[in-house]
C-alpha positions in Angstrom: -22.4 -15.3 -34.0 -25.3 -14.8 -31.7 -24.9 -13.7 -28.0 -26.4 -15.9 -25.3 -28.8 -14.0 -23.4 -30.1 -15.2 -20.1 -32.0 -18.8 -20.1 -32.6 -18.7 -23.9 -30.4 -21.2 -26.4 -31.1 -21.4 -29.6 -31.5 -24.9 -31.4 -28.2 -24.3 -32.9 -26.6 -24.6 -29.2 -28.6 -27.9 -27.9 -26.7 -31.2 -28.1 -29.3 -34.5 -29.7 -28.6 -35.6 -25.7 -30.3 -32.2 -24.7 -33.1 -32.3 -27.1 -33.9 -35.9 -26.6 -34.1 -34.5 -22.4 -36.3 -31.9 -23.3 -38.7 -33.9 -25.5 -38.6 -36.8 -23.2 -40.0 -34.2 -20.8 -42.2 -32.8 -22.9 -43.7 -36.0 -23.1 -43.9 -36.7 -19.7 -46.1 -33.1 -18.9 -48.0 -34.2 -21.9 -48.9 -37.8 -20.8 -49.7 -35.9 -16.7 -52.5 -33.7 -18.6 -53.7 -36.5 -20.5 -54.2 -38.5 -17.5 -56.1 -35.5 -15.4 -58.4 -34.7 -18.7 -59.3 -38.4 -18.7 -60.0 -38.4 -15.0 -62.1 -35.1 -14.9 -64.2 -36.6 -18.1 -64.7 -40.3 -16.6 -65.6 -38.3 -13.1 -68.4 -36.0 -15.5 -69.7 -39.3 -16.7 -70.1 -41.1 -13.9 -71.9 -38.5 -11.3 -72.5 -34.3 -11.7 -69.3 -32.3 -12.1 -69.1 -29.0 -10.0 -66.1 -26.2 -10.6 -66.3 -23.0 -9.0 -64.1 -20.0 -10.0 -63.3 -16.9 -8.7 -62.5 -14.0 -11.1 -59.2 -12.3 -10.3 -60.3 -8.9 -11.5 -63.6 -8.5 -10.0 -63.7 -11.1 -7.5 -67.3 -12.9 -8.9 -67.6 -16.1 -8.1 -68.7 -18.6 -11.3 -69.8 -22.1 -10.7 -70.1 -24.6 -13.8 -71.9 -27.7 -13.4 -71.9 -30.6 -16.3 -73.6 -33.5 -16.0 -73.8 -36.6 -17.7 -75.8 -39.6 -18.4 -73.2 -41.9 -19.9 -70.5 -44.0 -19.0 -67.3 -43.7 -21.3 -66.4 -46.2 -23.9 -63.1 -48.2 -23.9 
């Protein structure tokens, strides 16, 4: 039989009540990206979309710009 080691369970340990929990929440981070990806693209085709970065190793900044010319179709 396999130890349990820290946070880790295997699939063999969860109860259908756990793994329903899990995917339920799965799906709930899932449907949250969803809704910023779709906010950030109807914002890039509405107006000019600015994002500026700065690189953790070297410290350069990088700035991308998109724009668009087109609303999105529903």
């Amino acid at each position: 039989m396999a130890e349990k080691t820290g946070a880790k369970v295997t699939e063999e340990e969860l109860s259908p009540d756990q793994i329903k929990k899990r995917l339920d929440a799965l799906d709930q981070r899932l449907d949250a990206i969803d809704t910023m990806v779709t906010a950030v693209a109807e914002r890039m085709m509405n107006r000019p979309l600015s994002v500026s970065v700065t690189c953790p190793s070297c410290g350069q900044i990088i700035e991308i710009a998109v724009v668009g010319n087109e609303k999105m179709m529903r």
